[in-house]
C-alpha positions as a printed Julia matrix, in Angstrom:
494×3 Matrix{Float64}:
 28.68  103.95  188.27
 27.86  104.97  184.64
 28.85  108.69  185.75
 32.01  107.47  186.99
 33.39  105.36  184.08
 32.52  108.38  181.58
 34.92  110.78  183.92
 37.62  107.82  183.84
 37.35  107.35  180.1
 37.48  111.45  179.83
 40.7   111.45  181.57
 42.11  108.98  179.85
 40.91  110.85  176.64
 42.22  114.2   177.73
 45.79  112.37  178.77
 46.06  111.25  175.13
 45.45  114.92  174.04
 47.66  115.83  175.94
 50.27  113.51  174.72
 49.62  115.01  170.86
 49.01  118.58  172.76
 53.07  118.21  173.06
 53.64  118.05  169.68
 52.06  120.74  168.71
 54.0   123.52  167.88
 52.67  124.74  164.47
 49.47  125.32  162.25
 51.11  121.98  160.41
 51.14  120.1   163.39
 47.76  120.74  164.97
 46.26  120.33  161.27
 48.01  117.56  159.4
 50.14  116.1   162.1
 53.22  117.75  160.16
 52.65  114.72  157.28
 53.57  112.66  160.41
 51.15  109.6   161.2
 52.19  105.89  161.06
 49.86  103.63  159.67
 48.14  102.31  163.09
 47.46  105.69  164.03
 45.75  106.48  160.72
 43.99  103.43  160.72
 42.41  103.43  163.96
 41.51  107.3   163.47
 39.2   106.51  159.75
 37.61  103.58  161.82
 36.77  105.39  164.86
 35.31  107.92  162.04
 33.37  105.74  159.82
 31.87  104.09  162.76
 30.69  107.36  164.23
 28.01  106.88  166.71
 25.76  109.51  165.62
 25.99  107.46  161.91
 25.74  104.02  163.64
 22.45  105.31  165.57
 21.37  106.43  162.62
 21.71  103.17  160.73
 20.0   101.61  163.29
 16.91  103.95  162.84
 16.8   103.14  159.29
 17.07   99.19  160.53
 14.18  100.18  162.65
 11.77  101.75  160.05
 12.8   100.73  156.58
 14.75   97.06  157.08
 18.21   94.86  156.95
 19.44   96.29  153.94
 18.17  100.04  154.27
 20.39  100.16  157.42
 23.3    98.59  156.02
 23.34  101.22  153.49
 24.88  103.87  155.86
 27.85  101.9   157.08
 27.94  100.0   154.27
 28.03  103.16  151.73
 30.69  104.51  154.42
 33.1   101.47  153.79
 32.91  101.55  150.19
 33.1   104.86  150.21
 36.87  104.58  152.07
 38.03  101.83  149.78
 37.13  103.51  146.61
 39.44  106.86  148.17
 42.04  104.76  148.27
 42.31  104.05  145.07
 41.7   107.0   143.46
 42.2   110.42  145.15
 44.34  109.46  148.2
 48.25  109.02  146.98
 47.43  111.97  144.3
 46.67  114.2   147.31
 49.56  113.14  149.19
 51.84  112.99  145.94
 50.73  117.03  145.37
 51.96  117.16  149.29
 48.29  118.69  149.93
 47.53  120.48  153.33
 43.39  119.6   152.88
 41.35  117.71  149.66
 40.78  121.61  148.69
 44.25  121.83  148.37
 43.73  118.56  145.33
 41.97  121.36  143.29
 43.9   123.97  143.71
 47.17  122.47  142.7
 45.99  119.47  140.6
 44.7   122.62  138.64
 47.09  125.25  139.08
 43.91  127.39  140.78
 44.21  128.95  144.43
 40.74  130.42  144.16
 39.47  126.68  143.02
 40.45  125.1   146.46
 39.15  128.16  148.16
 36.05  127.23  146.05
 35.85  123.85  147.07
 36.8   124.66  150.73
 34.5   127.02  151.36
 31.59  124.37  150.22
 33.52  121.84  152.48
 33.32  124.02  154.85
 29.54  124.45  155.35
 28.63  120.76  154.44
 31.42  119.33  156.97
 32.52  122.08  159.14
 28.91  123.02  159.85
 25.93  120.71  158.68
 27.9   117.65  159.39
 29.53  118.79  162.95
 25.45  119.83  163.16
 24.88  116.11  162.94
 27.41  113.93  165.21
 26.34  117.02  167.8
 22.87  116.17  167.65
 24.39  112.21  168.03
 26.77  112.81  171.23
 24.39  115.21  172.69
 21.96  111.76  172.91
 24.62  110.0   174.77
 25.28  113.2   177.36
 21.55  113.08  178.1
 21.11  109.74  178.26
 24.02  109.48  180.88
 23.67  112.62  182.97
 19.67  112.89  182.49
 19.86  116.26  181.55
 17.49  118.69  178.67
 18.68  118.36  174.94
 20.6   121.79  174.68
 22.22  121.62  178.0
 23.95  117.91  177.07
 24.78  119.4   173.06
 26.78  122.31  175.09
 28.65  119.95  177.47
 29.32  117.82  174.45
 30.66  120.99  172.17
 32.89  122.17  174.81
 34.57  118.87  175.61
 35.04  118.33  171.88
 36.69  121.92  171.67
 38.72  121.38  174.25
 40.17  117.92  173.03
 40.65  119.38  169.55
 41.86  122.65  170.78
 44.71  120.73  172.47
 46.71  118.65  169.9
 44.24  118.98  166.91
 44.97  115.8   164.5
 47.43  114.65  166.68
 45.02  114.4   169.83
 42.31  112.77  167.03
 44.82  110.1   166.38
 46.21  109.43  169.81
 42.85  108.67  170.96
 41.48  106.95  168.58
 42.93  104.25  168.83
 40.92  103.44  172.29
 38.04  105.02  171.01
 37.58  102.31  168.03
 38.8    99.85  169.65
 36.35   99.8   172.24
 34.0   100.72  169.92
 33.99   97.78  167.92
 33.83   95.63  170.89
 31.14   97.33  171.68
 28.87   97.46  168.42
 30.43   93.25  168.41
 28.9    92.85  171.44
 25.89   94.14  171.65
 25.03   92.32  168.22
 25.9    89.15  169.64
 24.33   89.53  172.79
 21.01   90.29  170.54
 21.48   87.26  168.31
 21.98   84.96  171.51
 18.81   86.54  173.11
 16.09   87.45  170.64
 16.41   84.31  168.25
 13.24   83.93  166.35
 12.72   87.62  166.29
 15.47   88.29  163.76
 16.41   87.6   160.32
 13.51   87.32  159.34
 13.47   86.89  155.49
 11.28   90.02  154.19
 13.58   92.03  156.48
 16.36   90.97  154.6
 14.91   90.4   150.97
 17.79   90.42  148.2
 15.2    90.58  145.19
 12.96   94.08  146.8
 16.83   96.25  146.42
 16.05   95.82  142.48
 12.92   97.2   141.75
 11.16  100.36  143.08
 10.86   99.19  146.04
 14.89   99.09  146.51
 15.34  103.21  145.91
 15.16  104.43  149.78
 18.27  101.53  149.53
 20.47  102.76  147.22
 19.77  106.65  147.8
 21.07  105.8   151.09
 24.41  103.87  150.13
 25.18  105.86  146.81
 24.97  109.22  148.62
 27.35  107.85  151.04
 29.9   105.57  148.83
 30.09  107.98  145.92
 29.01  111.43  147.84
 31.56  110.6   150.79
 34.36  110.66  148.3
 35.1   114.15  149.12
 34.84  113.66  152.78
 36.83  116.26  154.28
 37.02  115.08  158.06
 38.07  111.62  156.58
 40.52  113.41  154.18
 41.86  115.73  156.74
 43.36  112.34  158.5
 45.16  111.16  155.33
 46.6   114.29  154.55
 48.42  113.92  157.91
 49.81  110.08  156.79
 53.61  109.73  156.78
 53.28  108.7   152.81
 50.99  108.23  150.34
 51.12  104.3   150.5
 50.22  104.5   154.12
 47.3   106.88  153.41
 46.27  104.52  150.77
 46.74  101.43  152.63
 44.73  102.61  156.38
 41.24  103.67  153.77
 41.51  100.08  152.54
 41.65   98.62  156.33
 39.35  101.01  157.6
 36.69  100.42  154.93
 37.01   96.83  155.13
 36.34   96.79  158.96
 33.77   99.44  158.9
 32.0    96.82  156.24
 32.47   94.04  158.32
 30.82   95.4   160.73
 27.79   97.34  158.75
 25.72   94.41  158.58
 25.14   94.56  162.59
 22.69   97.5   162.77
 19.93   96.24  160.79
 20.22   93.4   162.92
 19.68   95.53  166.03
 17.42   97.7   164.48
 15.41   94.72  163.8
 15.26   93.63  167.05
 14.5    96.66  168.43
 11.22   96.66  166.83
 10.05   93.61  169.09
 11.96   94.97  172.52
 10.7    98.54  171.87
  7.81   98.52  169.65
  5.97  101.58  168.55
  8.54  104.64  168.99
  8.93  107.7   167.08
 12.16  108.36  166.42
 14.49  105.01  167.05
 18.1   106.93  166.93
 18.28  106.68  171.0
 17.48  103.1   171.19
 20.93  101.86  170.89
 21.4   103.87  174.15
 18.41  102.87  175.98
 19.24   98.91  175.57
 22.51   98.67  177.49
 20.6   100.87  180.38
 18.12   98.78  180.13
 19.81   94.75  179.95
 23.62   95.23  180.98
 25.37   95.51  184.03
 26.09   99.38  184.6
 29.74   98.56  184.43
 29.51   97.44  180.63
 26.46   99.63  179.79
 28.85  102.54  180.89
 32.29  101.4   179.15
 29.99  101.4   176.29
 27.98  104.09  176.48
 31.03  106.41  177.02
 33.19  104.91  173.97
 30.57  106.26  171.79
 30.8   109.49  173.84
 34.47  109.53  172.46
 34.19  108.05  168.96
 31.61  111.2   168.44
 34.16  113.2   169.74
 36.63  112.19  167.21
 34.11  112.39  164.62
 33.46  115.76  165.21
 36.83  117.13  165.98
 38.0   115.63  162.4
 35.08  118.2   161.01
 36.71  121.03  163.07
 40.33  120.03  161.86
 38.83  119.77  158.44
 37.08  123.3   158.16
 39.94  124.44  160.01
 42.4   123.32  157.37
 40.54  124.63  154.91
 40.49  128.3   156.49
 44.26  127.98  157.13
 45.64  127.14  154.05
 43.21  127.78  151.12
 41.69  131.0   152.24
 43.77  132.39  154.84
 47.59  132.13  153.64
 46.42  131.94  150.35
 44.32  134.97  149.94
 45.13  136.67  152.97
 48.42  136.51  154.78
 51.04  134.62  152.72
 53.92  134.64  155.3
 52.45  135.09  158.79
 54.29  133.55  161.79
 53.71  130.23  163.14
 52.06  131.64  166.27
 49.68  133.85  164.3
 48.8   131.06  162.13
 48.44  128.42  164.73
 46.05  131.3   166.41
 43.85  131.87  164.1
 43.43  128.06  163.17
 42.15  127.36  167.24
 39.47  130.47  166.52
 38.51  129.03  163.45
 37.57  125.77  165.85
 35.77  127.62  168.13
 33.78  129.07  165.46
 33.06  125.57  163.71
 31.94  124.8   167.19
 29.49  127.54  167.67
 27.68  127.58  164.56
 27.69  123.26  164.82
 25.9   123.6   168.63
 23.38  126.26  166.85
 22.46  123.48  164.2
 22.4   120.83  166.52
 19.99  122.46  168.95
 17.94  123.67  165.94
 17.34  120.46  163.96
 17.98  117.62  167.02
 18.01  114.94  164.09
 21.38  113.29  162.75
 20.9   111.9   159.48
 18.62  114.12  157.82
 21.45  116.83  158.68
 23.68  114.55  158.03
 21.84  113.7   154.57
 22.11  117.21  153.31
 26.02  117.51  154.13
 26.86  114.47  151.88
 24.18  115.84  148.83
 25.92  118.78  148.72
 29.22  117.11  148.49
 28.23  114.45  146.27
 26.09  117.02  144.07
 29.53  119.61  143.66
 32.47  117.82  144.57
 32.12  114.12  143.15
 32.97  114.55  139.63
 36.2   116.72  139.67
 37.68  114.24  142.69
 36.73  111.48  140.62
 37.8   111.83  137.1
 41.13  114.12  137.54
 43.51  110.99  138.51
 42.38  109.16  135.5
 42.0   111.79  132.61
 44.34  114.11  132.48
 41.87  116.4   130.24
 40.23  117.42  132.92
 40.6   121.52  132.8
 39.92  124.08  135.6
 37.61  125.37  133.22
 35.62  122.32  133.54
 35.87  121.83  137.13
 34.51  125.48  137.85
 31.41  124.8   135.77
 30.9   121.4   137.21
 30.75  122.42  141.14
 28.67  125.63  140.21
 26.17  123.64  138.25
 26.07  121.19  140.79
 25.04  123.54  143.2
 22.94  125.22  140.98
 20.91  122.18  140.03
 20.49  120.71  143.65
 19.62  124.12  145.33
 16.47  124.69  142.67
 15.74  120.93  142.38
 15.62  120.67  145.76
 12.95  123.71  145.95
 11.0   122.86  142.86
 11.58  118.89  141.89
 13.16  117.36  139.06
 11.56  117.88  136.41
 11.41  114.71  134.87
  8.05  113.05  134.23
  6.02  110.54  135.11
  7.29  107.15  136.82
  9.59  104.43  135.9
 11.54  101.59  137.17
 14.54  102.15  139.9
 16.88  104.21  137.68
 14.01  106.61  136.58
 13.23  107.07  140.57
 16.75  107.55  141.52
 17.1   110.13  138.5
 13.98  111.91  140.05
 15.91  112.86  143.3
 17.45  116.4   143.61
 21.24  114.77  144.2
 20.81  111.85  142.08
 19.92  114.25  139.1
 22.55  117.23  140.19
 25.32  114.16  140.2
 24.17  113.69  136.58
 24.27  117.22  134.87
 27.72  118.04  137.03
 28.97  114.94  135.36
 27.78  116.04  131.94
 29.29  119.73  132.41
 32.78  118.39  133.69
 33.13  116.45  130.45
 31.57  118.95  128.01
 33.92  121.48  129.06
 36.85  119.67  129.16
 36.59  119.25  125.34
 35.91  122.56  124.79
 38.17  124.16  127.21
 41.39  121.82  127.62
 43.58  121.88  129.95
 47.09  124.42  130.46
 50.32  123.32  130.69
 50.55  124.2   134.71
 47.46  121.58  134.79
 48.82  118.84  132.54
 52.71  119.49  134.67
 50.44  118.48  138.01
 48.82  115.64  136.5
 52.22  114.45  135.99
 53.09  114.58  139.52
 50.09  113.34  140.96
 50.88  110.21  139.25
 54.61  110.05  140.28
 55.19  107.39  142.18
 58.95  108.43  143.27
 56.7   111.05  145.27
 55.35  107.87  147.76
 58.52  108.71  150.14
 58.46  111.07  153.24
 58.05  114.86  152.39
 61.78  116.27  152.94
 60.6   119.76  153.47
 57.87  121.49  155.16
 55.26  123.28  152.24
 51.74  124.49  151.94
 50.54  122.97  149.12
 53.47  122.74  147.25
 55.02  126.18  148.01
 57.62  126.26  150.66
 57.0   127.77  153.83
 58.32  130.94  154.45
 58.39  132.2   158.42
């Protein structure tokens, strides 16, 4: 029965790509929907995203091992993460009519070889370690259903991901998304409720969810998990690369806030099923699979397989957007701006579906060599948070911000996480929670990045082609529909 329901749901995802297969007929429309998505679309898209079931599994691990709060970290850090986009990078990105968030640094500071900068580190923490991740997360889900070895479910799960993106690209993401979170939520709903109903007395219980622990010491495995997500997932490019397809800049703005309000809403219920899951399956290793093992276990197959396969296809999603992300990134910030500046359509919209299959390749060879989701996962968003967080941040606020500074901030970012990470922090001794935070590679590489960006910016200030893009980042005539087609800002040319 199970094995059924996941081919009817695959249909009915594959007849949705194919719907936004149709309206592909460009490098612009497989990548950003040609600046084309209404706001349900969009909306429906960043929730299917920021509940991603390789995340949500994760969470749920964390509500397993560490408590209430530790696990509401992940989805909670996710939501923030969204509504704090949408009020600072989001319309700016949209305003500079940017193909990808590497595009924001290449125009916002007059620097091609900036975004290609950026990009490229997108590109390995998103289009790699983090499609790494939510393939280690849907493989679970393929074995669980078809009772097959690790490697052979991450390959089935890779090439029906390919396939879906190769189709429409953001277009197919969006199309289906909207089933995927719908059912999704209804699915995380119920199972939390069904949990409440059945295990009372063996959940919320009060140390599990202990307000006072989150500020001493004891609260840092808490807030290393939700700051590295709601500051470090700033720069998310997968959830970036379905704004930059919005049909304005308000609607961009406006789907993060919904999104991150219902992915909060909702972040509370894995560390109650994490919780529960200690009494139902006491004593297990690695707790990421449970989530999967319970409706097997206590629902009817019917509902145990609607569910079961919605998280098949909100993975899917998930890791398409990484494709479409790294893809972007290849297509318009190294590709026609280093490489080919006026190919054809064709060529370009060629080239973007190998750069997918590529993404896809090196993801499976992660995947199969790490089998864990958020420590991959982890090491995506440190990178990001340790380069990236800083010149995404401050740029819509300050116009002083120089490319000087923003070149010195990512490469010291980098710098100091790569050798901290190798050879600790050297701070010494031990302190309260700030002092502990400060003593972790990203927490510390978030700091001196921070410090360099500002520095330099004082010393170095910005030209006039950076001060002339501040101006239209902030424009607020700019919040209509784009009137012509344009990479980054320069019109297309066939």
């Amino acid at each position: 029965m199970i094995t059924f329901i996941f081919v009817v749901f695959m249909i009915a995802i594959y007849l949705l790509a194919f719907k936004g297969y149709k309206r592909v007929d460009s490098a612009e429309d497989l990548i950003i929907a040609n600046w084309n998505l209404p706001l349900p679309l969009v909306t429906w898209s960043l929730t299917a995203a920021l509940l991603a079931a390789p995340f949500y599994f994760a969470a749920v691990d964390s509500g397993y091992f560490l408590g209430g709060w530790e696990s509401f970290a992940t989805m909670g850090g996710l939501g923030t993460a969204m509504i704090i986009c949408a009020f600072t990078w989001v319309k700016p990105l949209r305003r500079l009519k940017g193909w990808t968030i590497a595009d924001y640094y290449g125009i916002r500071f007059a620097d091609k070889k900036l975004g290609a900068y950026a990009g490229i580190i997108m590109i390995v923490a998103f289009g790699f370690f983090n499609a790494g991740a939510l393939t280690v997360g849907g493989a679970y889900i393929i074995q669980v259903i078809f009772d097959i070895p690790f490697w052979a479910s991450a390959i089935v799960f890779v090439i029906l991901t390919i396939v879906y993106t190769l189709m429409g690209g953001l277009w197919s993401l969006a199309y289906a998304d909207v089933l995927n979170g719908i059912i999704s939520v209804l699915g995380i709903l119920t199972v939390t409720l069904v949990i409440i109903f059945t295990n009372q007395g063996e959940i919320f219980n009060p140390n599990w969810w202990d307000v006072n622990r989150l500020f001493d010491q004891s609260g840092a495995d808490f807030w290393i998990l939700y700051l590295v997500l709601a500051l470090g997932n700033l720069a998310a490019a997968d959830l970036g690369q379905r704004v930059a397809g919005a049909k304005s800049p308000s609607i961009a703005s406006k789907s993060m806030i919904i999104a991150g309000l219902i992915v909060l809403i909702v972040g509370w219920t894995p560390g109650i099923i994490g919780e529960a899951f200690k009494m139902l399956y006491p004593g297990v290793e690695n707790a990421e699979s449970l989530l999967l093992l319970y409706p097997l276990d206590y629902w009817h197959p019917i509902f145990a397989g609607l569910f079961l396969t919605a998280m098949v296809g909100m993975a899917m999603s998930t890791l398409a957007a990484c494709y479409m992300a790294a893809v972007g990134v290849f297509a318009k910030n190294i590709y026609l701006d280093f490489i080919n500046k006026k190919p054809s359509q064709k060529k370009l919209l060629f080239y973007s579906r190998v750069a997918i299959l590529v993404c896809g390749v090196v993801a499976l060879y992660i995947s199969i060599s790490f089998e864990q989701v958020l420590a991959v996962a982890y090491l995506a968003w440190d990178i990001i948070f340790a380069t990236l967080f800083w010149p995404l941040l401050l740029p819509p606020f300050w116009k002083g911000v120089s490319s000087k500074a923003v070149w010195s901030s990512i490469s010291a970012g980098l710098f100091v996480y790569v050798v901290t990470l190798f050879a600790g922090v050297p701070l010494p001794g031990e302190g309260g929670l700030l002092w502990t935070l400060l003593q972790e590679p990203v927490f510390f590489a978030v700091v001196i990045s921070g410090i360099i960006i500002v520095v330099v910016s004082k010393l170095s200030p910005p030209n006039q082609a950076t001060l002339d893009a501040h101006a239209r980042e902030l424009d607020k005539t700019a919040d209509e529909l784009p009137t012509e087609e344009t990479f980054g800002g320069d019109k297309w040319v066939n």
